[in-house]
C-alpha positions as semicolon CSV with decimal commas, in nm:
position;residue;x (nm);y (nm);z (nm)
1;X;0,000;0,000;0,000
2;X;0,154;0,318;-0,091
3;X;0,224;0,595;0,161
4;X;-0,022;0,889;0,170
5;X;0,153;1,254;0,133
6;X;-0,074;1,538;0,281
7;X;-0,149;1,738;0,044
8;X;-0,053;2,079;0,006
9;X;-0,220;2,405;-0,169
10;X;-0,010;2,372;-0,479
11;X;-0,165;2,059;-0,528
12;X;-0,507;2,166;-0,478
13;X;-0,360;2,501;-0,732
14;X;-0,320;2,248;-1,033
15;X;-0,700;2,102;-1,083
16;X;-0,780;2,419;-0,954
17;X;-0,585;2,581;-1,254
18;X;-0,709;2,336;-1,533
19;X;-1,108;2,452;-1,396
20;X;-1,063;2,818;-1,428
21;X;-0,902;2,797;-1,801
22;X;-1,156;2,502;-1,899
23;X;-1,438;2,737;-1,745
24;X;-1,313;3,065;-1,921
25;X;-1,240;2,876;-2,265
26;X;-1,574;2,650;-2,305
27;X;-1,803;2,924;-2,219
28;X;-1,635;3,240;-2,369
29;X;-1,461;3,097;-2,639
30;X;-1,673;2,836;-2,769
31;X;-2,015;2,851;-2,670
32;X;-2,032;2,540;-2,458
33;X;-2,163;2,438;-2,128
34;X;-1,974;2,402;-1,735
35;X;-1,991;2,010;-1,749
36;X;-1,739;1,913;-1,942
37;X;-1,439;2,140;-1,791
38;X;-1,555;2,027;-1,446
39;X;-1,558;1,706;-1,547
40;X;-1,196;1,727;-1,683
41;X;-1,068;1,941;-1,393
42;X;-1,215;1,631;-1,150
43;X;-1,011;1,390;-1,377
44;X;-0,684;1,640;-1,319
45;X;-0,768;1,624;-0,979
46;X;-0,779;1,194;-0,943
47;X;-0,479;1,193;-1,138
48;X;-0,318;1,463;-0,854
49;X;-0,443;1,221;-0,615
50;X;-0,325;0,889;-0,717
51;X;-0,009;1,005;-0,867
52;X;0,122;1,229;-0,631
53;X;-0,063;1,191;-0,339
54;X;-0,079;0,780;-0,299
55;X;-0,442;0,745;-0,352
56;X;-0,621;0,483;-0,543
57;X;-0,907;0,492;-0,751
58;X;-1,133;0,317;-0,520
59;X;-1,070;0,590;-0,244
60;X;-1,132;0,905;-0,546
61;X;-1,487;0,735;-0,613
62;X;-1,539;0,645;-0,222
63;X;-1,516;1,020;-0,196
64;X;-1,727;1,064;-0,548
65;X;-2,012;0,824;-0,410
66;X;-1,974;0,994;-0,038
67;X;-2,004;1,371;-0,218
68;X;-2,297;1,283;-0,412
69;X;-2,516;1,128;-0,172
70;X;-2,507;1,440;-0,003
71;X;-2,661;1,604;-0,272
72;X;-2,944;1,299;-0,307
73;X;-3,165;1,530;-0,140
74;X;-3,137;1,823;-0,357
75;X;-3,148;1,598;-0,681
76;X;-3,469;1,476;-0,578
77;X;-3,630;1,747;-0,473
78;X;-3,478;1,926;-0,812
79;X;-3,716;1,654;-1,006
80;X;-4,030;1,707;-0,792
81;X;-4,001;2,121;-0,857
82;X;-3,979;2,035;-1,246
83;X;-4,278;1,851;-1,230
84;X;-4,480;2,147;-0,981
85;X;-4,325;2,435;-1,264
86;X;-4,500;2,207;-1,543
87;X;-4,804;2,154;-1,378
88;X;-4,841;2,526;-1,189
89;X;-4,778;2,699;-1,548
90;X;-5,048;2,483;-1,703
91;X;-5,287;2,514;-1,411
92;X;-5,269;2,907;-1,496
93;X;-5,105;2,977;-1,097
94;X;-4,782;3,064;-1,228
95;X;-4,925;3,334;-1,542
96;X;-5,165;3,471;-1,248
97;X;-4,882;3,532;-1,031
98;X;-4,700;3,699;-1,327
99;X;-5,057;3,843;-1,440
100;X;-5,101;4,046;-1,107
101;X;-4,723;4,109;-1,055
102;X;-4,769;4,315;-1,395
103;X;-5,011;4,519;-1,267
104;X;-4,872;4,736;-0,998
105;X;-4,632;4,886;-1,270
106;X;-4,682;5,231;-1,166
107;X;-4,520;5,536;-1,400
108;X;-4,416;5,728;-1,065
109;X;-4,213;5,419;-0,902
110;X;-4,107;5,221;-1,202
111;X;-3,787;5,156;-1,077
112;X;-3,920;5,027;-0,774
113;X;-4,204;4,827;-0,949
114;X;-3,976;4,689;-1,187
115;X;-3,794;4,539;-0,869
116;X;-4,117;4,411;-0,736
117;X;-4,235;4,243;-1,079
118;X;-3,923;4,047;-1,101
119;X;-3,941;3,955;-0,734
120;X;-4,271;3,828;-0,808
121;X;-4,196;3,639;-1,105
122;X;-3,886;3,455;-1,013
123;X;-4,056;3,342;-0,657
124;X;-4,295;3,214;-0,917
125;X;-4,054;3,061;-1,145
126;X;-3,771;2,999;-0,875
127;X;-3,544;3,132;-1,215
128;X;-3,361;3,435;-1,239
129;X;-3,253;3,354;-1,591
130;X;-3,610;3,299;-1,695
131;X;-3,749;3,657;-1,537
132;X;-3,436;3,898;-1,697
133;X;-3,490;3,689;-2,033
134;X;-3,870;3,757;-2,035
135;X;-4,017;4,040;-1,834
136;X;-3,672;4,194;-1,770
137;X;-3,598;4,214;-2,157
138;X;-3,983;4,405;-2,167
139;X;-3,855;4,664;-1,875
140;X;-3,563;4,750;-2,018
141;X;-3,768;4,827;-2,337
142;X;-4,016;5,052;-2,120
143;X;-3,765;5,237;-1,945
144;X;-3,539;5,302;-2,218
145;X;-3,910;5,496;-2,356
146;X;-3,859;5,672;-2,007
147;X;-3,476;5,799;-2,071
148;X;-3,390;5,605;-1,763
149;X;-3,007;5,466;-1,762
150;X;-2,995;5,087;-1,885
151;X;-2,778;5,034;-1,612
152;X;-3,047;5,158;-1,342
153;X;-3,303;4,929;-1,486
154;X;-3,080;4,608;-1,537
155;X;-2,982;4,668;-1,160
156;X;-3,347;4,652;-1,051
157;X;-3,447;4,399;-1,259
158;X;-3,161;4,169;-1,162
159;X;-3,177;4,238;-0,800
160;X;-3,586;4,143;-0,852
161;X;-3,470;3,841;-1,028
162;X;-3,179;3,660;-0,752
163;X;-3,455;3,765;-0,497
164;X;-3,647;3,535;-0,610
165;X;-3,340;3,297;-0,694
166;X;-3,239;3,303;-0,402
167;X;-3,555;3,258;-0,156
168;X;-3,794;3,054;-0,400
169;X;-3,833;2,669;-0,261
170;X;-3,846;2,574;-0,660
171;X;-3,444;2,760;-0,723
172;X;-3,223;2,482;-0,779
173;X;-2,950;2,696;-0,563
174;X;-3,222;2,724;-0,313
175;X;-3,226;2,338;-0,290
176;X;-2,845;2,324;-0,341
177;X;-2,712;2,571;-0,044
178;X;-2,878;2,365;0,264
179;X;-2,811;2,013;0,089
180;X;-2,432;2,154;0,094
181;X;-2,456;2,284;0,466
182;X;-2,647;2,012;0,570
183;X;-2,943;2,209;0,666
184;X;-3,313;2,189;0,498
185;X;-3,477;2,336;0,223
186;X;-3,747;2,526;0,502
187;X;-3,523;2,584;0,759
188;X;-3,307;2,734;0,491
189;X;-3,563;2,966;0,321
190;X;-3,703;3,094;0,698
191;X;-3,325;3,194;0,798
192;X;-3,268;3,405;0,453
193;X;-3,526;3,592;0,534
194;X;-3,353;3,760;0,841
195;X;-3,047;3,865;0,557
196;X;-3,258;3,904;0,281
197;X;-3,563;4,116;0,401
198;X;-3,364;4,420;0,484
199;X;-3,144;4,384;0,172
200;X;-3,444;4,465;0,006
201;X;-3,648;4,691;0,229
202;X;-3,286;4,930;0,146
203;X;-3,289;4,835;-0,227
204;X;-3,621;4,933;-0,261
205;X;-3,566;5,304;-0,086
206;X;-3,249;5,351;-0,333
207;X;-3,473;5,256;-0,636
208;X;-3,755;5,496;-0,513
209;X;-3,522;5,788;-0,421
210;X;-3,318;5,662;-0,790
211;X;-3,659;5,675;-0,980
212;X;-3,805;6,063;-0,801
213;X;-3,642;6,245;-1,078
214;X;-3,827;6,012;-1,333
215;X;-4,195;6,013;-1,181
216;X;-4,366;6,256;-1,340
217;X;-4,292;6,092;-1,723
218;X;-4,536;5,933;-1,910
219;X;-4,486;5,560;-1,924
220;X;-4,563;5,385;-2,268
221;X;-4,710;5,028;-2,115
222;X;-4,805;4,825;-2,486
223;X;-4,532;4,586;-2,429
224;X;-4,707;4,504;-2,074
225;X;-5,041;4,519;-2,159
226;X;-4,968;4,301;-2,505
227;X;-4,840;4,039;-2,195
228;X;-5,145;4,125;-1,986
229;X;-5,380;4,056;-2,239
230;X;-5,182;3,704;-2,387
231;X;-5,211;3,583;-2,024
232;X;-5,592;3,686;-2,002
233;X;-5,685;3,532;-2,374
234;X;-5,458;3,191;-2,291
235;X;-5,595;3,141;-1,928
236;X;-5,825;3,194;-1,648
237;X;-5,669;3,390;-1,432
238;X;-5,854;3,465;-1,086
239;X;-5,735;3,503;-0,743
240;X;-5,888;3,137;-0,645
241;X;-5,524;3,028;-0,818
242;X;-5,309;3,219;-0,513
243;X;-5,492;2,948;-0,312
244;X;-5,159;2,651;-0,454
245;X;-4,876;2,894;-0,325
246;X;-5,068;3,008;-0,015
247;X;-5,112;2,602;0,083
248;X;-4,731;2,563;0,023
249;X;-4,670;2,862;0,252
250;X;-4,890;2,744;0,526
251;X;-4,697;2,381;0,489
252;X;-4,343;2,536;0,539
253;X;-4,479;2,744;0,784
254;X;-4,627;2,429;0,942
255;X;-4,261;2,281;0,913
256;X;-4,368;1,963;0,664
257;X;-4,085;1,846;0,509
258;X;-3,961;1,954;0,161
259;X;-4,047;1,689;-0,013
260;X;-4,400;1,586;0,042
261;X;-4,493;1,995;0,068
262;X;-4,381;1,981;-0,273
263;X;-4,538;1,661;-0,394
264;X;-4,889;1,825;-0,248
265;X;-4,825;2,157;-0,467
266;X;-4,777;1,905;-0,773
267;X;-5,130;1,771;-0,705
268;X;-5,244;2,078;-0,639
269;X;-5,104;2,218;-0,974
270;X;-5,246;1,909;-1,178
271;X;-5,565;1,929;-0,968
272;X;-5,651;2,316;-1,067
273;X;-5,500;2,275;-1,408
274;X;-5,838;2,030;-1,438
275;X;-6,034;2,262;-1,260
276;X;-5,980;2,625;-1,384
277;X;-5,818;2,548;-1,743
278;X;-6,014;2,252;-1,870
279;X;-5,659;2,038;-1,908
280;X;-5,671;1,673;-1,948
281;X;-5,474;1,412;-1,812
282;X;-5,283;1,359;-2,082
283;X;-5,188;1,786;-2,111
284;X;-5,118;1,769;-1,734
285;X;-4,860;1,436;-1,739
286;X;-4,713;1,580;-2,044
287;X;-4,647;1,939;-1,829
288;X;-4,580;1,733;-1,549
289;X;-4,292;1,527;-1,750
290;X;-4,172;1,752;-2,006
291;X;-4,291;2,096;-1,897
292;X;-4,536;2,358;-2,033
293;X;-4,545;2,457;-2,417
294;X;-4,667;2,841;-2,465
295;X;-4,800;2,849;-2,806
296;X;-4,980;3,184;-2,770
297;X;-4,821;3,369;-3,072
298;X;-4,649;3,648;-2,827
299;X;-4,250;3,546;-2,854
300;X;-4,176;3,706;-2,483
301;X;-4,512;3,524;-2,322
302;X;-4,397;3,218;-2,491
303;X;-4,063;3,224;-2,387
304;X;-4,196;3,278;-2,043
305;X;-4,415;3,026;-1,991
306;X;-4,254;2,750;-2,183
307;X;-4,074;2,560;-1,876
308;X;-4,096;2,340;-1,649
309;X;-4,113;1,927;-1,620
310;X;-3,862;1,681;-1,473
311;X;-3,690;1,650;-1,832
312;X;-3,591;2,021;-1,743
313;X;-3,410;1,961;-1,457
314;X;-3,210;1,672;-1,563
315;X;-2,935;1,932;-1,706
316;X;-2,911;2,100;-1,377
317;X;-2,894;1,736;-1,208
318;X;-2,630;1,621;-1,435
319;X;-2,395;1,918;-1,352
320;X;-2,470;1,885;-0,961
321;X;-2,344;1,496;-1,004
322;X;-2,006;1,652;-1,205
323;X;-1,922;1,907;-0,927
324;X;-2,015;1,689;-0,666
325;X;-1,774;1,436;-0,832
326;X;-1,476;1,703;-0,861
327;X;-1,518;1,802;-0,501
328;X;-1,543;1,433;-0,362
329;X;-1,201;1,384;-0,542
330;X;-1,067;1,733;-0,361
331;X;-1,264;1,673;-0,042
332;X;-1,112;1,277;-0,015
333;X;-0,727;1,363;-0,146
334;X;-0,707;1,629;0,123
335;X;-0,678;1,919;-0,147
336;X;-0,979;2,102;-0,026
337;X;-0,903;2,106;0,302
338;X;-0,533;2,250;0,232
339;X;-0,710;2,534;0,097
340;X;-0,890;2,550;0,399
341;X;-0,676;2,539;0,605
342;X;-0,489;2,862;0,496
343;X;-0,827;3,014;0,506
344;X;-0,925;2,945;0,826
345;X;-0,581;3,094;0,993
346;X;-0,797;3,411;0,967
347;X;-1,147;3,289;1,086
348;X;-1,031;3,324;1,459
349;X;-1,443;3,429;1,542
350;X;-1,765;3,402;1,414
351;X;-1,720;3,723;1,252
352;X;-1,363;3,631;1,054
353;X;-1,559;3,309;0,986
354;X;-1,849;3,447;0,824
355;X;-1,626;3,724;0,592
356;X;-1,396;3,411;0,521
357;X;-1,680;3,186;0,419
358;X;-1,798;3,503;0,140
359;X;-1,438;3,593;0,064
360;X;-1,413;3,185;-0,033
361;X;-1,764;3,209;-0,235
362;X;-1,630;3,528;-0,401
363;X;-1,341;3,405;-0,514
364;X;-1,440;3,075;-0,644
365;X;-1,747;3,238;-0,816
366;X;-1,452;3,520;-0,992
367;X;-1,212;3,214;-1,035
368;X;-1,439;2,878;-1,168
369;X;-1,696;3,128;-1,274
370;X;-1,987;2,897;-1,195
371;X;-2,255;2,976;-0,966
372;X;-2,288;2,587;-0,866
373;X;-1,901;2,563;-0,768
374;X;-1,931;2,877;-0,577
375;X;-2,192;2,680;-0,343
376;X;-2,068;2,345;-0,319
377;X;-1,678;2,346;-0,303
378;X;-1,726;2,658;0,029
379;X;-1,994;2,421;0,144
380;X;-1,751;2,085;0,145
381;X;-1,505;2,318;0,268
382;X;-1,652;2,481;0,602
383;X;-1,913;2,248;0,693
384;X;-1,700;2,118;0,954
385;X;-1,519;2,401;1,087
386;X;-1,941;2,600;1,147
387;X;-2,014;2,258;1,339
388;X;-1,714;2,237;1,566
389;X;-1,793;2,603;1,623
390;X;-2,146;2,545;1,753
391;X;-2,323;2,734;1,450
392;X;-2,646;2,606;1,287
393;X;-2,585;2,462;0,970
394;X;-2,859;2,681;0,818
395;X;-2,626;2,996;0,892
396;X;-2,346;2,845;0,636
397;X;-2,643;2,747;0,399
398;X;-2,745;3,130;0,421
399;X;-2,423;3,283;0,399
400;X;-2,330;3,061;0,079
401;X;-2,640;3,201;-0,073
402;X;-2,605;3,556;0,080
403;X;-2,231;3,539;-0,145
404;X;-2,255;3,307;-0,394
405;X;-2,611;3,354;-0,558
406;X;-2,618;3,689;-0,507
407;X;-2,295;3,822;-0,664
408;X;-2,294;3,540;-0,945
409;X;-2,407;3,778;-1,207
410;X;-2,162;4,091;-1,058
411;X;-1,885;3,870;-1,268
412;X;-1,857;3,953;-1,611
413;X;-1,710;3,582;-1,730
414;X;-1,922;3,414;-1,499
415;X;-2,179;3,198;-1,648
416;X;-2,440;3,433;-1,511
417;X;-2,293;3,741;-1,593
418;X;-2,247;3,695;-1,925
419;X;-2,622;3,596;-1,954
420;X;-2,768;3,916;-1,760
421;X;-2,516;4,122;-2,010
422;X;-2,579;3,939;-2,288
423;X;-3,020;3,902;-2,247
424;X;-3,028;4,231;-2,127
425;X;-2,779;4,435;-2,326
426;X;-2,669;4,588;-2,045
427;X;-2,265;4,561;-1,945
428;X;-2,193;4,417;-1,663
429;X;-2,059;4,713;-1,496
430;X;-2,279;4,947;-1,637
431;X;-2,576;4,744;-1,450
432;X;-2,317;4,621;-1,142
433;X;-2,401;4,955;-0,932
434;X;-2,717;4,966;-0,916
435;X;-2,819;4,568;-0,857
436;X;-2,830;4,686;-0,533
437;X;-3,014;4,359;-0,292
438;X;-2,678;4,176;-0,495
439;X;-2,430;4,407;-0,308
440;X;-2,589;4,512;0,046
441;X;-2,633;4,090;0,084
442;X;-2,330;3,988;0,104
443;X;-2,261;4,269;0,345
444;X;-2,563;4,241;0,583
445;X;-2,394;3,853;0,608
446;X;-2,106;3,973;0,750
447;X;-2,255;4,256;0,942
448;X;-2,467;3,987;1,132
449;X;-2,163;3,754;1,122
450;X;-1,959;3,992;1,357
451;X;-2,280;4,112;1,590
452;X;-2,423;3,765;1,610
453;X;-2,754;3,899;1,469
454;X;-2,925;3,540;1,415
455;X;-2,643;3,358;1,374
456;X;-2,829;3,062;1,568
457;X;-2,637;2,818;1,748
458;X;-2,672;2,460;1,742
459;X;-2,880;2,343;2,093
460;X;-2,653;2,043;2,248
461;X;-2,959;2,001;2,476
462;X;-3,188;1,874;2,202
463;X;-2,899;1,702;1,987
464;X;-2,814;1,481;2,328
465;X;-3,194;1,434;2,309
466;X;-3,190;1,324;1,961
467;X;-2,906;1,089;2,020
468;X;-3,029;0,926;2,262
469;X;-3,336;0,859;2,150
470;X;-3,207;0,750;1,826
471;X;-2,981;0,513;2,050
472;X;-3,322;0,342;2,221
C-alpha cells in the first residue's frame, strides 16, 4: 500500500488551474456548457491524487459516491419542482402570479415596481434567468421609452430576479445551499429571510429615491399590456389560483418536510389545471414530465411560460453529479481542506468566519466562474469548521447564498454574468451599481456575522436528546 503525502495548496492550485481555463475557454470561447471542464478538472484532480498523493481509484470514487449522496436530497427534490413548474404553469397559478405582478407597474415608481415584478416572477418561477430573459428584456424596453439609464433598470431587474433565486423553494440553488450545509430546504428559506428582508427593504428606498427624478414621465405600457392581455386570452386567471402557493406557505410554515410539501403543490397544480383550465390528463402528465409549451403567438409570453417538467431539470442534475464528483475527489485527497486550512488561519471568530466563508464564495465564483461551484466546493469546505464552532448549519447554507447567488451575475465571465449582459444588453458594470439587494447581501452577512444577529447556534440540549433517543 503506498504511503499517503498530505497534500498541500499547490496541489489543490493544479485542478484548480485546469477549472478556471476550462471554465473561461468553453463558455467564452466556444459557446459550450460548465460540465465538461468540471468534469476534466475532477479527472486532473484523481490523477493529482493517485499520482502524487498515494491514492487509489477506489478511495477518489469512495469520496465521489460519499459527495454525491449528499446532494441525493437536492437531486430529488430538483425533479419534484420540475414537475410542480410544469403543472403550476399549465394550471394558470404561475401566469396569475405573473398576471397580477404586472399590474402594480406604476409610471411614478417604475424603478421600484420593476424590482417588485421580477421579485414576483422569479418566486414564481424559482429562475432568475427565466425573469431577466422575459419580463426583464420588456422593462428594459419601457424604461429606455422613459430615458432612464440601462444600467439603473438592469440593476433593478436583476436584484428582482436573484430575490427570487435566491428565496424561491423551486431555485435549484435554493435546494443546493442547505443540501451543501447540511441544513433543509425550510429551515433554509425561513433563515434568509432575516439577511434578505432588509437587503431589500434598502434596495427598494435607493430605487424609489433613484426613480423621483423620473416620476412625473409618461410611461408607454403596450409591451405590458400586449403580456397582460396574452395571459388573459390563454388562461383563467382569478385570485382562487393564489390558493396553490398560499397552501405551500402554510406547509413550510407548518414545518412539513420539503419533499412531500412539494409533492402536495404538484397535485395541487395538476388538480386546478383540471379545474380552472379545462386540461386533461394527458396535457397535465405531459407538463408534469416535459414541462409547459406556450403556443400563444407572443415570442416574450412564450418564452416565459414554456418551462418546467422533470426532463428540465435533468441538465441541472447532471452538472450537480459533475461538481459533486470534482469536489469528492478534492474533499477525499485532502486538497480542499489544504485550501482550507490557509483560510481558516484568519477565521479566529464568528465574525472572521463568516467574511472568510464570502471571501471563499467570491473568489471561487470570480475564479471557476460557476454559480454551482461557488456553493458546493465553500460548502464541502466549512461544513466542519461552522459545526465544531457550535453554528447552525442553516447559517453556512445562508451565507453561501447571501455570497454566492447573489454576486454570481456581478462577474462579467461568470456563467451568469455573461447571460444578464448578454439578455439584457446591459454591461456588466454598467448594470453592477445599481443591482443593489446583490451588493448590500453579502454585506448584511457579514454585518450579522460579527454582531451575532441570528447567527443561531446549534442546541446540544436537544442534539443529546436526539441521540439518545435514536440510541433506544
Amino acid at each position: 500500500m503506498k504511503t499517503k503525502k498530505s497534500a498541500t495548496v499547490w496541489h489543490a492550485s493544479i485542478p484548480m488551474f485546469f477549472l478556471i481555463v476550462g471554465l473561461i475557454s468553453t463558455i467564452k470561447f466556444w459557446d459550450g456548457q460548465s460540465h465538461l471542464p468540471i468534469l476534466f478538472a475532477a479527472i486532473v484532480a484523481a490523477a493529482i491524487a493517485i499520482l502524487f498523493l498515494g491514492y487509489t481509484w477506489v478511495e477518489c470514487e469512495e469520496g465521489i459516491v460519499e459527495n454525491i449522496k449528499m446532494a441525493m436530497g437536492a437531486i430529488l427534490i430538483l425533479m419534484v419542482i420540475g414537475m410542480i413548474i410544469g403543472t403550476w404553469v399549465a394550471s394558470g397559478v404561475v401566469p396569475a402570479m405573473i398576471y397580477y405582478g404586472l399590474k402594480i407597474l406604476s409610471p411614478k415608481i417604475f424603478l421600484v415596481a420593476t424590482c417588485i415584478i421580477c421579485c414576483v416572477v422569479s418566486l414564481a418561477t424559482g429562475s432568475s434567468w427565466t425573469t431577466a430573459g422575459t419580463v426583464g428584456v420588456a422593462l428594459v424596453g419601457v424604461g429606455a421609452g422613459l430615458n432612464i439609464p440601462a444600467g439603473m433598470v438592469a440593476g433593478a431587474i436583476i436584484s428582482g430576479a436573484y430575490f427570487g433565486d435566491k428565496m424561491s423553494p423551486l431555485s435549484d440553488t435554493t435546494n443546493l445551499a442547505p443540501a451543501m450545509a447540511g441544513s433543509n430546504l425550510f429551515d433554509h428559506v425561513r433563515h434568509m429571510i432575516y439577511t434578505t428582508a432588509p437587503s431589500l427593504i434598502i434596495s427598494l428606498i435607493l430605487y424609489a429615491l433613484l426613480g423621483l427624478k423620473y416620476g412625473g414621465k409618461t410611461i408607454d405600457t403596450q409591451g405590458i399590456d400586449a403580456l397582460l392581455r396574452g395571459l388573459e386570452s390563454s388562461f383563467t386567471i382569478t385570485p382562487w389560483l393564489f390558493l396553490a402557493p398560499v397552501i405551500l406557505i402554510t406547509l413550510v410554515v407548518m414545518k412539513v418536510p420539503a419533499m412531500p410539501s412539494l409533492i402536495i403543490g404538484t397535485l395541487l397544480g395538476a388538480l386546478f389545471a383540471w379545474i380552472f383550465q379545462g386540461k386533461g390528463m394527458t396535457d397535465i402528465i405531459a407538463a408534469a414530465h416535459f414541462g409547459y409549451k406556450s403556443e400563444t403567438g407572443i415570442v416574450v409570453l412564450d418564452s416565459l411560460l414554456s418551462r418546467g417538467g422533470l426532463q428540465e431539470m435533468m441538465s441541472t442534475v447532471s452538472l450537480i453529479l459533475i461538481a459533486m464528483t470534482f469536489g469528492g475527489i478534492m474533499v477525499k485527497s485532502g486538497m480542499l481542506q489544504a485550501v482550507a486550512n490557509k483560510i481558516l488561519v484568519f477565521a479566529t471568530n464568528t465574525g472572521n468566519l463568516v467574511l472568510a466563508t464570502v471571501c471563499t464564495v467570491l473568489a471561487i465564483n470570480i475564479l471557476a466562474a460557476d454559480q454551482y461551484l461557488s456553493i458546493v466546493i465553500p460548502g464541502r469546505m466549512y461544513k466542519e469548521i461552522y459545526g465544531k464552532k457550535g453554528l447552525h448549519p442553516k447559517n453556512l447554507s445562508r451565507v453561501l447564498e447571501d455570497a454566492g447567488t447573489l454576486t454570481s451575475p456581478l462577474i462579467p465571465w461568470n456563467t451568469c454574468g455573461l447571460f444578464m449582459a448578454s439578455t439584457l444588453g446591459v454591461a456588466t458594470f454598467a448594470y453592477l451599481p445599481f443591482a443593489f439587494l446583490n451588493l448590500i447581501n453579502p454585506l448584511v452577512s457579514i454585518f450579522y456575522g460579527y454582531t451575532g444577529i441570528t447567527m443561531e447556534r446549534i442546541d446540544s440540549k436537544a442534539s443529546e436528546k436526539e441521540s439518545a433517543a435514536t440510541t433506544a
